[in-house]
GUTI-446308 format. One record per residue: x, y, z of N, C-alpha, C in turn; residue in one letter. Coordinates in steps of 0.05 Angstrom, whole numbers, plus 5000, padded with zeros to 4 digits. Layout:
! residues N
XYZXYZXYZA
...
END
This chain:
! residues 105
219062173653216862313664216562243693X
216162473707216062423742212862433752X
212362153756209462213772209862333799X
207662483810207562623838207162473846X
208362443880207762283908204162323910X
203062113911200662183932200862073955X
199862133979200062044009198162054018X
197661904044194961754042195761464046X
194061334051193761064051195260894026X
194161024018194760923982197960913981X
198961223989201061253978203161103999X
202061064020204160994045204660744042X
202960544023203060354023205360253999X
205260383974206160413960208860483970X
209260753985211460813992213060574013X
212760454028213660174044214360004021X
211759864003212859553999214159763966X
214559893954214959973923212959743908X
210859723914208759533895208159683890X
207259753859205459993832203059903847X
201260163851198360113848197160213820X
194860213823193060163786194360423784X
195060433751196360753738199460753741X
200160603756203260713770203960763746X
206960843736208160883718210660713729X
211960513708214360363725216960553718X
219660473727221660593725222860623702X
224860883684225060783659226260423653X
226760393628227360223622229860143622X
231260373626235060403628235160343662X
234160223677234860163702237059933700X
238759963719240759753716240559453733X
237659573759238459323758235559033755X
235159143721234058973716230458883728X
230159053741227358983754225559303749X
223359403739221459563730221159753755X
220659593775221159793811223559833817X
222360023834225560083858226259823872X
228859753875229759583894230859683918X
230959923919232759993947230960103970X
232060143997230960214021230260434023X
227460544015227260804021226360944054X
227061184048227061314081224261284097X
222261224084219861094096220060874106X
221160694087221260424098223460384128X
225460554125228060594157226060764170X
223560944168222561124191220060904200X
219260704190216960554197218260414210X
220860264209221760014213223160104234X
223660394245225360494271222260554290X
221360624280219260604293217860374312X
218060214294216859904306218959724325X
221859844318223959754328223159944359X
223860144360222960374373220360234401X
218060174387215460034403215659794423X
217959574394218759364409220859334436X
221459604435224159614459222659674482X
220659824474219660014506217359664514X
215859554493215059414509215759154516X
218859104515220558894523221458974542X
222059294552222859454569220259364598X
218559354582215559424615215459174618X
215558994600214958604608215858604629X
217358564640218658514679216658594702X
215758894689214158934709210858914707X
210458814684208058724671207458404686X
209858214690208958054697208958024725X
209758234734208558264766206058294775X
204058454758201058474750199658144745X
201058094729199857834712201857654693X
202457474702203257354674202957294657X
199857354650199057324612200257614612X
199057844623200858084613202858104607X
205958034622207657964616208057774591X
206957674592207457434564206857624541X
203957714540203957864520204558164515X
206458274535208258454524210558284512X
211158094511213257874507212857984479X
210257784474208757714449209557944430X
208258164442207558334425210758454412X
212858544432215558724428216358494405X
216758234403218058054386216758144362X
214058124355211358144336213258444324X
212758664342213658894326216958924304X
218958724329221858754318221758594292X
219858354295219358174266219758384243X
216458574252215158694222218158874222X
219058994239220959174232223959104210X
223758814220225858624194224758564164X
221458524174220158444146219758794133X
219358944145220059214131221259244108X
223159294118226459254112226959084091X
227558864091227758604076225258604058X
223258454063220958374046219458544051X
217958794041216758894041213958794027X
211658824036209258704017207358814028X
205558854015202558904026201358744054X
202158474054201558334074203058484105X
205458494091206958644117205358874133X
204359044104203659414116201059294127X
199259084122197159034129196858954156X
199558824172200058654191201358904222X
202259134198203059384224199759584221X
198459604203196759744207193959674229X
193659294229191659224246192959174274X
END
């Protein structure tokens, strides 16, 4: 039985880490490999995570001339491009609520 996508908050979140929210329905039981969820990379999780990859370049890109302004500026375009390429690995890899929580604030 195929539950429908919802999208939305709900579903985007869902769709990133594959954590069931309340109701989910898990995968059949004939999955091979052994775990009730999806284990693989879905195309949300590569369009979030190019994205953030994507964020982190342009503002590793302006740092140089950010710290001509200021060097806390500079520092924290530093800060921030590393911060984004992180979540873009933790995407990818470990997906969790904590993660989607950490690109959404």
């Amino acid at each position: 039985m195929q539950t429908a996508r919802v999208w939305g908050i709900g579903g985007l979140v869902m769709a990133i880490t594959s954590d069931p929210l309340e109701g989910a329905t898990p995968a059949p039981s004939g999955s091979s490999s052994g775990s009730i969820w999806p284990t693989t990379i879905g195309w949300v999780q590569w369009a979030v995570a190019a994205l953030l990859v994507g964020a982190g370049a342009v503002h590793l890109a302006l740092a140089p001339s950010h710290f001509g302004e200021a060097t806390a500026e500079g520092i924290g375009f530093l800060v921030v491009a590393w911060l984004q390429i992180g979540l873009a690995v933790a995407v990818l890899l470990k997906p969790s609520r904590a993660v989607v929580a950490a690109i959404v604030t």
